[in-house]
mmCIF file as gemmi writes it, N, C-alpha and C atoms, coordinates in Angstrom:
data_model
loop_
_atom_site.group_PDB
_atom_site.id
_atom_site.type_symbol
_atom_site.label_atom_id
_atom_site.label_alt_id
_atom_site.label_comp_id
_atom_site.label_asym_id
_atom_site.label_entity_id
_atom_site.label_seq_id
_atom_site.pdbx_PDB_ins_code
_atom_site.Cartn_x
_atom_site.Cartn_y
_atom_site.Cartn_z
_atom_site.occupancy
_atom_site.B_iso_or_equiv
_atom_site.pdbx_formal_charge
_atom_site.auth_seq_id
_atom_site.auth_asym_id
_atom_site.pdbx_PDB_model_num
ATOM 1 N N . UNK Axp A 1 ? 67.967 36.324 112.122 1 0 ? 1 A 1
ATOM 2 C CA . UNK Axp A 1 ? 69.405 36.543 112.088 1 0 ? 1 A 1
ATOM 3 C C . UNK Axp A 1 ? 70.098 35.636 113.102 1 0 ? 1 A 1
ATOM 4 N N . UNK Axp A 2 ? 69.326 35.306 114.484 1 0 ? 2 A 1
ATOM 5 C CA . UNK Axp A 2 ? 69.874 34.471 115.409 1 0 ? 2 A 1
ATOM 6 C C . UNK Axp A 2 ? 69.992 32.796 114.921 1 0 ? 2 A 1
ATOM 7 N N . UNK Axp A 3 ? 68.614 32.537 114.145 1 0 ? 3 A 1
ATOM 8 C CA . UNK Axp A 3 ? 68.967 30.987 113.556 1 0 ? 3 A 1
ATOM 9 C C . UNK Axp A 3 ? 69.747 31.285 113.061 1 0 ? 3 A 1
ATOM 10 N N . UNK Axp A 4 ? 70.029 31.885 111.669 1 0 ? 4 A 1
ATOM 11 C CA . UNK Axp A 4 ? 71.266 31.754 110.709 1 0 ? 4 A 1
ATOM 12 C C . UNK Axp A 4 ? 72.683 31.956 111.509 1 0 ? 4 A 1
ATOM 13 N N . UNK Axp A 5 ? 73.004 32.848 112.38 1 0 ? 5 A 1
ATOM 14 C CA . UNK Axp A 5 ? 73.797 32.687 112.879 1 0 ? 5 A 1
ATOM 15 C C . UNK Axp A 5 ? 74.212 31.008 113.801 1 0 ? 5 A 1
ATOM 16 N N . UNK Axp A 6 ? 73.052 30.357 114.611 1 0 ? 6 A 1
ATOM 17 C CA . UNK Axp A 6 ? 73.412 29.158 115.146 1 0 ? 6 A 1
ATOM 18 C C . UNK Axp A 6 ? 73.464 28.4 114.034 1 0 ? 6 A 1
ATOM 19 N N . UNK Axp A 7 ? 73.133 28.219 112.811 1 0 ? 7 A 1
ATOM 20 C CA . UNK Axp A 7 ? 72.837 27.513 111.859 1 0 ? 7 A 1
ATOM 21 C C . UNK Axp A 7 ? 74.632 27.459 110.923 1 0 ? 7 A 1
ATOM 22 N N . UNK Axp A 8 ? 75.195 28.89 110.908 1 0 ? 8 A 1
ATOM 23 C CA . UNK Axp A 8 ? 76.914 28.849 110.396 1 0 ? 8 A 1
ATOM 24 C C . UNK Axp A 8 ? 77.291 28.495 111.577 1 0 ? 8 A 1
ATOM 25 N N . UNK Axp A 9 ? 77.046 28.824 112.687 1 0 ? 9 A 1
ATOM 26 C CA . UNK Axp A 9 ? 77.999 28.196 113.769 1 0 ? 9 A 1
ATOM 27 C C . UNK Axp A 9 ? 78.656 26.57 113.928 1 0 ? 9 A 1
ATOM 28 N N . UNK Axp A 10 ? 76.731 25.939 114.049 1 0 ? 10 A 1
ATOM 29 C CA . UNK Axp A 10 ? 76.813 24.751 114.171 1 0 ? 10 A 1
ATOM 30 C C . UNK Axp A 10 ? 78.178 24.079 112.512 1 0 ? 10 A 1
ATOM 31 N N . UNK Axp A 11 ? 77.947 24.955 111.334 1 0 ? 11 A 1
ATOM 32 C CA . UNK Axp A 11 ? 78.407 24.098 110.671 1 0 ? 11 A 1
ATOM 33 C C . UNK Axp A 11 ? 79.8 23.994 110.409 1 0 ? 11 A 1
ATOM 34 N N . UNK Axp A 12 ? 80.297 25.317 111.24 1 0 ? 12 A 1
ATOM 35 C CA . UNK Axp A 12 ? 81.682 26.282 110.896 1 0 ? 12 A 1
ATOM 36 C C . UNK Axp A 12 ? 82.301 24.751 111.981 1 0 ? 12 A 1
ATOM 37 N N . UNK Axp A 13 ? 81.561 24.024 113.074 1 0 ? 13 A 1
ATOM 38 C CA . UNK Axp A 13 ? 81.749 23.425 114.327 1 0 ? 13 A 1
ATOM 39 C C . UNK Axp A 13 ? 82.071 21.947 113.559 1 0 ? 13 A 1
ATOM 40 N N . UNK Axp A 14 ? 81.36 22 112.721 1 0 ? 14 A 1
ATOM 41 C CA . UNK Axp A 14 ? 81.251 20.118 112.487 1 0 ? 14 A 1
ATOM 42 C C . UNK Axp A 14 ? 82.219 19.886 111.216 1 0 ? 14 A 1
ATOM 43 N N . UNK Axp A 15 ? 82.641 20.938 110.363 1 0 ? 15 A 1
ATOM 44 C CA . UNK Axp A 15 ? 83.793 21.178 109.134 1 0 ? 15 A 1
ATOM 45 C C . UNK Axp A 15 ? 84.638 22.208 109.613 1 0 ? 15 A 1
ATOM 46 N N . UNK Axp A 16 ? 86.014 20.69 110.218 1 0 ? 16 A 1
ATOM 47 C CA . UNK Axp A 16 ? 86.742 22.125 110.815 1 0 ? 16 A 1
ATOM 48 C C . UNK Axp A 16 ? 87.413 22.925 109.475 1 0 ? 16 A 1
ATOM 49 N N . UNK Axp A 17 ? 87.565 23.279 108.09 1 0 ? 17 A 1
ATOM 50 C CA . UNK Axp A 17 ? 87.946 23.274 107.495 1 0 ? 17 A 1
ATOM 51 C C . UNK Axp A 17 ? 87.335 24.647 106.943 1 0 ? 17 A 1
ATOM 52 N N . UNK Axp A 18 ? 86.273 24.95 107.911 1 0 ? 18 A 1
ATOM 53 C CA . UNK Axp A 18 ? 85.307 26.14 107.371 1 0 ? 18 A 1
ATOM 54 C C . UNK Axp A 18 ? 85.459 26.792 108.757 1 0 ? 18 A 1
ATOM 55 N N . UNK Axp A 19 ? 86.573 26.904 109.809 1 0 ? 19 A 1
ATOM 56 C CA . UNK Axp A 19 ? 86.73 27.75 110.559 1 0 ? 19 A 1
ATOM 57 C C . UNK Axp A 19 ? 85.978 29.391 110.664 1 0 ? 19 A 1
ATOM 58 N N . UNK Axp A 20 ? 86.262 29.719 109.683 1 0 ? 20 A 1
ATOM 59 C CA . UNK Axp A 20 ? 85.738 31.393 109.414 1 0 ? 20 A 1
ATOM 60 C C . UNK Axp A 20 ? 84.359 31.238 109.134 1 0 ? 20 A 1
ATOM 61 N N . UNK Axp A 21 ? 83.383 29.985 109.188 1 0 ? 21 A 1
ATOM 62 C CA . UNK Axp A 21 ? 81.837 30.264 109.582 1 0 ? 21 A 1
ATOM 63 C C . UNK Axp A 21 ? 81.565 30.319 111.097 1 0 ? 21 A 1
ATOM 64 N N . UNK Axp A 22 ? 82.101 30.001 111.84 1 0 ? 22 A 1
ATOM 65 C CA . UNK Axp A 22 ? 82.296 29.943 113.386 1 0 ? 22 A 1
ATOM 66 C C . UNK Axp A 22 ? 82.035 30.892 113.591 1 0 ? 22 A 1
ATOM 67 N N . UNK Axp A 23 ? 83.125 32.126 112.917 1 0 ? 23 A 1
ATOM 68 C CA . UNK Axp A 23 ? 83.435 33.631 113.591 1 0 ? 23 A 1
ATOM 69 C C . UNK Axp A 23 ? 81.933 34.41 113.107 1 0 ? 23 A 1
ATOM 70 N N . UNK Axp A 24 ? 81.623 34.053 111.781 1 0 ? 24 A 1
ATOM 71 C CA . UNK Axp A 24 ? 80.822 34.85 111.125 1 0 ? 24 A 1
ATOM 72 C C . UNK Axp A 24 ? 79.348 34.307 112.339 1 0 ? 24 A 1
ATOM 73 N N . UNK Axp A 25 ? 79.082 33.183 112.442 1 0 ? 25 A 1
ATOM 74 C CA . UNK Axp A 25 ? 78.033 32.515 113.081 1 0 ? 25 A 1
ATOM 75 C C . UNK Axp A 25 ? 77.88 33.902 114.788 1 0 ? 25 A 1
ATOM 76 N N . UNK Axp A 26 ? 78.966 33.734 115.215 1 0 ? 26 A 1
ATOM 77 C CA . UNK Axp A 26 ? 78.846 34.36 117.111 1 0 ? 26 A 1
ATOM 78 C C . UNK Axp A 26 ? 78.786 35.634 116.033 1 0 ? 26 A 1
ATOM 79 N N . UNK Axp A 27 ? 78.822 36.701 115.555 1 0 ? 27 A 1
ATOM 80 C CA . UNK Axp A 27 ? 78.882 37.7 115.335 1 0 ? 27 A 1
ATOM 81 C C . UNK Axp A 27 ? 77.319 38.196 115.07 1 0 ? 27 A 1
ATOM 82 N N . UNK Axp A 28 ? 76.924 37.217 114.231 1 0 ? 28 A 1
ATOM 83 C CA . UNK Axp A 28 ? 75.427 37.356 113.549 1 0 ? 28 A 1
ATOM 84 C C . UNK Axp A 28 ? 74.404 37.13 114.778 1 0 ? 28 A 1
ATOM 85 N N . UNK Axp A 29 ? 74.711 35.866 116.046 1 0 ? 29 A 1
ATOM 86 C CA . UNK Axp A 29 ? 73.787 36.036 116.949 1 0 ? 29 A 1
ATOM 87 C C . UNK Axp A 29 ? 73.935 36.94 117.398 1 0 ? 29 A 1
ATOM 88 N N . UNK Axp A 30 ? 75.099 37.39 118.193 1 0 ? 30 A 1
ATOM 89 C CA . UNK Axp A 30 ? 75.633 38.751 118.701 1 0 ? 30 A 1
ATOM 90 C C . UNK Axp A 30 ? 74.908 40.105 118.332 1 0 ? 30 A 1
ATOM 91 N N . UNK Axp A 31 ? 74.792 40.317 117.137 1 0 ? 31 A 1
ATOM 92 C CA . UNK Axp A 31 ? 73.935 41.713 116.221 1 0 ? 31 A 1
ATOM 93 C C . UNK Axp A 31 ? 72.854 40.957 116.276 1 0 ? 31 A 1
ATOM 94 N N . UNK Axp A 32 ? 72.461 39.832 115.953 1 0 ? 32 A 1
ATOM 95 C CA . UNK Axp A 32 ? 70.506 39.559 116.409 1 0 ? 32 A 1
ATOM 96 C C . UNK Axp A 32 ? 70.148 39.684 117.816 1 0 ? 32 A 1
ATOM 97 N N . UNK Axp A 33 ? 71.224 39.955 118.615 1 0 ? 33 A 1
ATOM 98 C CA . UNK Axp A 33 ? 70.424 39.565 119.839 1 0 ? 33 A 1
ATOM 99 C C . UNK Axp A 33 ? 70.271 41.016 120.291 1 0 ? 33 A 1
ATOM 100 N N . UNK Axp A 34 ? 71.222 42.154 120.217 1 0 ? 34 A 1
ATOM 101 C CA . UNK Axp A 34 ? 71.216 43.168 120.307 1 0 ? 34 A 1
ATOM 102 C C . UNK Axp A 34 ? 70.378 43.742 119.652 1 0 ? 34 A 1
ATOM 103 N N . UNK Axp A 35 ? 70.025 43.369 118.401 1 0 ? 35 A 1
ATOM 104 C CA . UNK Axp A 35 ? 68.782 44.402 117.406 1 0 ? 35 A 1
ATOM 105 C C . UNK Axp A 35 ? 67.372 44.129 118.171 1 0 ? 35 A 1
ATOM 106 N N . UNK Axp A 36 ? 67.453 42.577 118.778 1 0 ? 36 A 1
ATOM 107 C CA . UNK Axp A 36 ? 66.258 42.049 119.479 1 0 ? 36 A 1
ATOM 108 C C . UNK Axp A 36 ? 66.233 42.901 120.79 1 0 ? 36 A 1
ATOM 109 N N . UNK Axp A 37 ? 67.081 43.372 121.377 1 0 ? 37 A 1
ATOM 110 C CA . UNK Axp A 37 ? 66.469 43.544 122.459 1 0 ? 37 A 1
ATOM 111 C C . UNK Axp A 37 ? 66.671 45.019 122.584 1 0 ? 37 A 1
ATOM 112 N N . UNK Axp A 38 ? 67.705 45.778 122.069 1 0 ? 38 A 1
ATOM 113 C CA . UNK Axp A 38 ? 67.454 47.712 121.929 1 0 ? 38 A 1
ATOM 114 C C . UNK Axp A 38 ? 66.256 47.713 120.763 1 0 ? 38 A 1
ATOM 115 N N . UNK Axp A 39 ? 65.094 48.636 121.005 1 0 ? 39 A 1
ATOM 116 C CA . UNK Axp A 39 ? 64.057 48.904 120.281 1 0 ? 39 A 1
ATOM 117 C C . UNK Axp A 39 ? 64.498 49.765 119.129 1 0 ? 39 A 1
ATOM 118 N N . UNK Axp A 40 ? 64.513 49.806 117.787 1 0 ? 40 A 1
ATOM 119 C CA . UNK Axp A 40 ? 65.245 50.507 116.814 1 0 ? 40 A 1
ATOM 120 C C . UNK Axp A 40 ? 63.947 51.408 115.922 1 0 ? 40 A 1
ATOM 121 N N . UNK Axp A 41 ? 63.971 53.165 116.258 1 0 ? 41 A 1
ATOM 122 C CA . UNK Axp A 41 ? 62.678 53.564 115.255 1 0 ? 41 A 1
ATOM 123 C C . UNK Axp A 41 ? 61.885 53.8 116.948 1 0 ? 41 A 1
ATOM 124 N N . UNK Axp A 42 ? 61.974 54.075 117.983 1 0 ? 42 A 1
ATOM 125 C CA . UNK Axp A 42 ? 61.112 54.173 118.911 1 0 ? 42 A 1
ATOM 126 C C . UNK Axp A 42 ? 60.275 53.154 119.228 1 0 ? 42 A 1
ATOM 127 N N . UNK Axp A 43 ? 59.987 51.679 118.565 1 0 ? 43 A 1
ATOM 128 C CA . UNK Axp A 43 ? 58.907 50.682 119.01 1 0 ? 43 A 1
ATOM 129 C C . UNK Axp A 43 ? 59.557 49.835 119.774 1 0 ? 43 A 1
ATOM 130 N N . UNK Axp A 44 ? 59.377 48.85 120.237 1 0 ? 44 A 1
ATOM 131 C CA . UNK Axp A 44 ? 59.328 47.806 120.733 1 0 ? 44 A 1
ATOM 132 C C . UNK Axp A 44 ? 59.118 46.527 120.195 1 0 ? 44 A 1
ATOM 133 N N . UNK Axp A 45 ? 59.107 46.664 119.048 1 0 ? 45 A 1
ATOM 134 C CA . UNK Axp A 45 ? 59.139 45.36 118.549 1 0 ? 45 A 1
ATOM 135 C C . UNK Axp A 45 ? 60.111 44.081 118.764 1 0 ? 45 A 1
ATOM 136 N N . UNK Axp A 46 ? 59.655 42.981 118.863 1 0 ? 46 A 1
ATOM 137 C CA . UNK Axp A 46 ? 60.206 41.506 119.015 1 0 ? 46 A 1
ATOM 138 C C . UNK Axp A 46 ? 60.633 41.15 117.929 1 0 ? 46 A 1
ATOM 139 N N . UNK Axp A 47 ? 61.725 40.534 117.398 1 0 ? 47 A 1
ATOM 140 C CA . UNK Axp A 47 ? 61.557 39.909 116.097 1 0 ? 47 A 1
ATOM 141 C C . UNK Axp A 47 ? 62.526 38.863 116.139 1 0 ? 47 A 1
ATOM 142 N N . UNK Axp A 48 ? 62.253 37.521 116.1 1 0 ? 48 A 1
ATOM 143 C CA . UNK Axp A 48 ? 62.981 35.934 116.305 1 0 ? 48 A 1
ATOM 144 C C . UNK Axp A 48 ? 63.489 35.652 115.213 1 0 ? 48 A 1
């Protein structure tokens, strides 16, 4: 979820014309980085 998010970012960045992939891009790392690091279900799992 964190690539795809840097992955709309980068492109929302290089076509300014696609502004609203920017927003969608920080939102998606934002919720990957949080799902990555609160354990969801009691485990501990990692997931990149």
């Amino acid at each position: 979820m964190v690539g795809l998010g840097v992955i709309l970012l980068i492109l929302g960045l290089l076509v300014n014309s696609l502004s609203m992939l920017v927003t969608i891009g920080l939102v998606l790392i934002v919720v990957g980085l949080i799902l990555n690091f609160i354990p969801i279900g009691g485990s501990t799992r990692r997931v990149w």
